[in-house]
N, C-alpha and C positions, 0 to 999 in steps of 0.2 A: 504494500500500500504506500501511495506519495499522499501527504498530508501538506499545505501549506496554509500557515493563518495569517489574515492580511488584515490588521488595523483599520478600521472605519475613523472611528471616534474615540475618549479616555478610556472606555470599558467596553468597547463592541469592535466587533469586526466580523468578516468572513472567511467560515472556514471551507478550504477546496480538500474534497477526497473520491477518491475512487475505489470503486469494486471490482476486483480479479474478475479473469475467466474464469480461473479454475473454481474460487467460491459459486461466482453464478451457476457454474453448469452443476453442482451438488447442489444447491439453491433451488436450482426448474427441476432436477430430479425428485427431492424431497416435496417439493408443491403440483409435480404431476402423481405419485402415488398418492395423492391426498384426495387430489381432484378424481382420479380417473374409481376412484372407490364407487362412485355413486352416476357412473356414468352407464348411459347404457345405449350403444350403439349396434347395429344392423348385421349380422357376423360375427360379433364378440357377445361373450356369455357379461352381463353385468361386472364393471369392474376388471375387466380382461383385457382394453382397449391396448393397442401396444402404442409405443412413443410415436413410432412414424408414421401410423394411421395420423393420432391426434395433431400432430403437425401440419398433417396435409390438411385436414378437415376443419380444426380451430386453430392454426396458426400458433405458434411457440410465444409471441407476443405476448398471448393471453393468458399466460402463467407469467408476465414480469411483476404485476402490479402487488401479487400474493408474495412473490419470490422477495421482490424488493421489501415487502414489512415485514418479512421475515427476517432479513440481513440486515438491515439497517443498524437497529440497534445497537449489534457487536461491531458494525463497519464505523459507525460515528464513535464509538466508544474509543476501538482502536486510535481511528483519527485524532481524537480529544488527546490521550494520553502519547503520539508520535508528535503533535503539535507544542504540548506541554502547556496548556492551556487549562484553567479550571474556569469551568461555565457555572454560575449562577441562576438558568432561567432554559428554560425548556427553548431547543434553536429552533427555526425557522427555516422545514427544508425544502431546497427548490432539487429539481431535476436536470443539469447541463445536456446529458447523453444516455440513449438507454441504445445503443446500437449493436446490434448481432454481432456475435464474433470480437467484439471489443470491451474492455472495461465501463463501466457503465460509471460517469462520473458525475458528482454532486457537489452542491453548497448547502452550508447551513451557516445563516445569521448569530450571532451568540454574542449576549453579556458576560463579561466574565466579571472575576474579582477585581475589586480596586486594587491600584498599586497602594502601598502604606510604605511611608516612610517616618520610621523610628525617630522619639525624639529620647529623652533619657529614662528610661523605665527599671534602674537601677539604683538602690542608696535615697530614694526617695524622700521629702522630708513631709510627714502629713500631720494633722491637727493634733492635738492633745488632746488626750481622752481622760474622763473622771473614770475615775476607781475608787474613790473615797466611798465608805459607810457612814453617813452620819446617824446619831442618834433619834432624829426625822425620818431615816429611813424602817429603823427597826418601829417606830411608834405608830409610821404608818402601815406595816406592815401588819402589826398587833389592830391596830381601830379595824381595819376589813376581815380581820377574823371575830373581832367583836359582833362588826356589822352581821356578819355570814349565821352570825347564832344569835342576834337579837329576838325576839320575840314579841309578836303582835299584842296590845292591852288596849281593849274599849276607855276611850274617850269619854265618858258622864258628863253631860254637860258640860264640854269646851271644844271652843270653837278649833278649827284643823289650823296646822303651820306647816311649813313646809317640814318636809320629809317624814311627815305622816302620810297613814295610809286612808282612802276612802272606797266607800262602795256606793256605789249610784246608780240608779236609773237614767239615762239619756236618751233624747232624741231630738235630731236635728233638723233643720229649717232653711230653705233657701225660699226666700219671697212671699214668706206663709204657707208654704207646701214640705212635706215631709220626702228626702232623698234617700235613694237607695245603700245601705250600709251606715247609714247614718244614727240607728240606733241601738239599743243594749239594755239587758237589765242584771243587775247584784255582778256591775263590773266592778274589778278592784284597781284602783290606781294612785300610785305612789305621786305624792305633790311635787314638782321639784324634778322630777324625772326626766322631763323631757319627752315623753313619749305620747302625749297630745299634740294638737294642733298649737302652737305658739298663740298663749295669753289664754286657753282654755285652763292648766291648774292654778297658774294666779288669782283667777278668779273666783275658785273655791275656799283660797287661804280667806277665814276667819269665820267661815259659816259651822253651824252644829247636828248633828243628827236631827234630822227630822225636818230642815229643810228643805223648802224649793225655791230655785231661783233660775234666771238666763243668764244664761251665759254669749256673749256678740263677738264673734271672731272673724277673721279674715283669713283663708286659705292661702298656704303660700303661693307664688307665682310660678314656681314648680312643684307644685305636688301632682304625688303619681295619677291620682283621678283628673283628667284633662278637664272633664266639663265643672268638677269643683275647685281648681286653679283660680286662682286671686278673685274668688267671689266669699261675700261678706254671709255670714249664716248665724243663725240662734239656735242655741241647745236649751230645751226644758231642763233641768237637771233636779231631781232628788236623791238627797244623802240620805243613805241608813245608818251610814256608822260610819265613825270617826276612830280610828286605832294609830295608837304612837306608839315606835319605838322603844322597849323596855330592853336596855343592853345589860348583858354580863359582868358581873365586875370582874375587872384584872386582876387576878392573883393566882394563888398556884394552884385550886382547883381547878380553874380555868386554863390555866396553861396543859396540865393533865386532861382536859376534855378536849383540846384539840391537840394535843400528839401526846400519846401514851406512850413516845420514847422519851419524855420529860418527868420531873418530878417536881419543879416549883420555875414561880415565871421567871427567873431571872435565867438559870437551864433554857428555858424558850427563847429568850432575847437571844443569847449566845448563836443559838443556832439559826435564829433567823439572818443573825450579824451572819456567819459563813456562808449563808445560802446566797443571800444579799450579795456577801463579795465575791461569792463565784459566778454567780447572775453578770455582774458589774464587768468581771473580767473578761468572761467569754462575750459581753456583747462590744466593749474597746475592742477585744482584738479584733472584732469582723469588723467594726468600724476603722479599725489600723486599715486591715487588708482591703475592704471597699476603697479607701483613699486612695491608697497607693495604685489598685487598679486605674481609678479615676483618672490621677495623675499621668497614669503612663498614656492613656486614651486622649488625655489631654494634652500633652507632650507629641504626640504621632500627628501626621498629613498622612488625611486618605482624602486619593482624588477620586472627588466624584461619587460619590457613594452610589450605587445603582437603586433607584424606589423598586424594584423587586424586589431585592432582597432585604426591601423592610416588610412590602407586602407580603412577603411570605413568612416574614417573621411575626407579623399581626397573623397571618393565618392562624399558623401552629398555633398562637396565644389561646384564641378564640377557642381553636379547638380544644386545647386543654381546659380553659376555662369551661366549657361547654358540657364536657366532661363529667369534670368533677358535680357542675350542676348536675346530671341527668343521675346520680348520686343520690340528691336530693330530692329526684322524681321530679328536677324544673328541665323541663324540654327549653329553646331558644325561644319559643313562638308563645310559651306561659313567661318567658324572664323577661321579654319585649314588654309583654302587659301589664306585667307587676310592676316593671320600672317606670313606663311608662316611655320607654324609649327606642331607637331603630339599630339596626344592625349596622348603619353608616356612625351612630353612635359613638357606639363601644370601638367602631376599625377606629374611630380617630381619638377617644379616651387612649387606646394601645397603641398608637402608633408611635407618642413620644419614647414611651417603654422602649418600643421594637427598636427601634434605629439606636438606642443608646446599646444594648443587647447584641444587636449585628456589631456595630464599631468597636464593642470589647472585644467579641470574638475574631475579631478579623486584627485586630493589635495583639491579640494573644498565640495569635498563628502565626503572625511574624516575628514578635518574640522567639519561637518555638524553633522557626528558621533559621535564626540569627543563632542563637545558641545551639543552633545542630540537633534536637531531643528527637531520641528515639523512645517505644515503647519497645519491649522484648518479650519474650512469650512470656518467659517468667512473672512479668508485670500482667499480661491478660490474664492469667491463671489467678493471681491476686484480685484482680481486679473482680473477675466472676466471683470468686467467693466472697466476698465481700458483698457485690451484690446480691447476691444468694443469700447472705443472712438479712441483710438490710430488710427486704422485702418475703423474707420465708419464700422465696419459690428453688426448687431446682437446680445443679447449675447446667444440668440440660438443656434447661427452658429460659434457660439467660440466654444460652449459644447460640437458640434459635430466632430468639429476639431480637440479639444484637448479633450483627457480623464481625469478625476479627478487624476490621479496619477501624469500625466502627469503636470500638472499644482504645484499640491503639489511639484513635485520635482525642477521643476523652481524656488517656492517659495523660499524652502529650499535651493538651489542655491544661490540664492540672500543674504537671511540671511548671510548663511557665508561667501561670498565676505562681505559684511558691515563688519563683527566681523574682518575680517583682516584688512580692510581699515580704518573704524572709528579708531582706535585706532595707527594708522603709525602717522610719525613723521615727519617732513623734517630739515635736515640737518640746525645748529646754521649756 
């Protein structure tokens, strides 16, 4: 095979390759047994037709079109990797020659990779990170397990505050008319919470069991119901009951109710302080090693970035996003509705994501170059196991999943994120 690749533009150009004799003629072989199976001609028994009949009678022609998408594939594939060329986007193939007796030769269109050129992605200097435990930290740490075992006590004649609880009857109103979803009865909800309409539980702080009153809000100008978006409404509303917050005191029963590897709260502090600083530590260092990636991204010229391969990096999101919903039992066509939003939406929500996500990957693969990184079998072997426990599956069902290149290039991924990160710094 002759492969040449001719530069159009930054990232595209045209590729020229051609197809042997010898491949086409095993090519019309293989797509005439295929054809002549089902054929059934005048003389021959079903399937019996020989070649030179079928030549005379339907022309050799009429096996290129089958023959050719047959070949293709491994013929472009060849050509890609004799050019040295890495394509990004599905080419565009035209037809130059399909002539008897001769190589049948082609173009395909193709984006490739950007060029990147490295700026310093070594010795890095990036932000300084807290690690410190203050005494705020373990106190708040202790109030939300307070929180977590408070317990609900009827209000007797007094009026709600915020972070008390109510139960009420509702219904609501747009125009003097009653709207769909718009009502409830012996709901409970937390004052303070935010999870009403904005200005709906302010308006309950100071009222008593056994009232009724309205409530006049204004829907926000995004909210998920489109036809109740920035329109003005009344809620009836009656309270049955008014319940506050009765918390735990802090001391060492308490401490022994929420971990019975404790025996008095001071033992709990302790251990919440450790937890606290290895929380602290493990989340600096991803923020070390985020920076330092950053930096080197930051540091790097790539020209031209190709919008495919953001759009396909928004694909992939979607779909895993999409995923994980269907998880949930939300199909796309129910998360559209619930949000209240379009599928052009979410591509442009993920698109800043994407293109940051391609740019790393593509400075981390020139990293990978620059420092020469191979992965070795030894590394894939490690690597399946590893996956294999990560996820309890097989590492059969890993091998099948992922291809050995596949994995190599993970590997090689990872190395050079480490060669950037080991080596960053954080700020005196």
């Amino acid at each position: 095979m002759t492969a040449t690749w001719e530069k159009k533009g930054t990232n595209d150009g045209v590729l020229s390759f051609d197809i042997p004799q010898e491949e086409i003629q095993k090519g019309l072989t293989k797509t005439f047994n295929k054809v002549r199976k089902n054929l059934t001609v005048p003389g021959f028994r079903k399937g019996k037709i020989s070649r030179q009949v079928f030549n005379r009678m339907y022309g050799e022609a009429s096996l290129y079109e089958d023959t050719l998408n047959d070949l293709l594939p491994t013929a472009y594939e060849a050509a890609v990797q004799e050019a040295g060329i890495d394509p990004v986007s599905q080419p565009k193939i035209d037809i130059v020659s399909m002539e008897a007796a001769e190589p049948w030769k082609l173009t395909a269109e193709v984006i490739v990779k950007p060029e990147v050129k490295l700026g310093k992605y070594k010795d890095l200097t990036v932000p300084k990170q807290d690690r410190e435990v203050t005494e705020k930290d373990v106190e708040d740490r202790l109030t939300r397990e307070q929180t977590a075992m408070a317990e609900l006590v009827l209000k007797e004649d007094e009026p709600a505050a915020e972070g008390d609880t109510v139960v009420i009857d509702f219904e609501g109103f747009l125009n003097g008319e009653p709207f769909e979803g718009g009502k409830a009865e012996n709901h409970s909800l937390e004052l303070g919470s935010g999870s009403f309409i904005p200005g709906f539980e302010d308006q309950l702080i100071g009222h008593k069991a056994g009232e009724e009153l309205e409530v006049k809000v204004t829907f926000p100008e995004d909210y998920q119901a489109k036809d109740l978006a920035g329109q003005e409404a009344i809620f009836k509303v009656k309270i049955h009951e008014v319940k506050a917050k009765e918390l735990p005191k802090l001391d060492d029963e308490f401490a022994k109710d929420v971990d019975d590897g404790v025996a008095t709260l001071d033992e709990l502090k302790k251990k919440y302080h450790t937890e606290i600083a290895e929380t602290k530590e493990k989340a600096a260092q991803e923020a070390v090693e985020d920076a330092a990636i950053k930096g080197a991204v930051d540091n790097a010229e790539i020209v031209d970035l190709p919008q495919v391969m953001i759009d396909e990096e928004v694909k992939r999101s979607m779909d895993e996003f999409f995923n994980n919903m269907q998880r949930q039992g939300i199909n796309p066509e129910m998360y559209y509705q619930i949000t209240g939003t379009k599928e052009e939406d979410l591509k442009k929500q993920m698109e800043g994501e994407a293109e940051g996500r391609v740019k790393t990957n593509l400075v981390l693969e020139a990293v990978a170059a620059a420092e020469d990184l191979q992965a070795t079998d030894e590394d894939v072997e490690k690597e399946i196991k590893t996956l294999s426990e990560q996820f309890n599956m097989p590492a059969d069902q890993i091998k099948r999943i992922l291809t050995t290149d596949m994995l190599k290039h993970d590997i090689v991924m990872k190395q050079a994120a480490d060669i950037v990160t080991s080596s960053a710094q954080e700020e005196k």
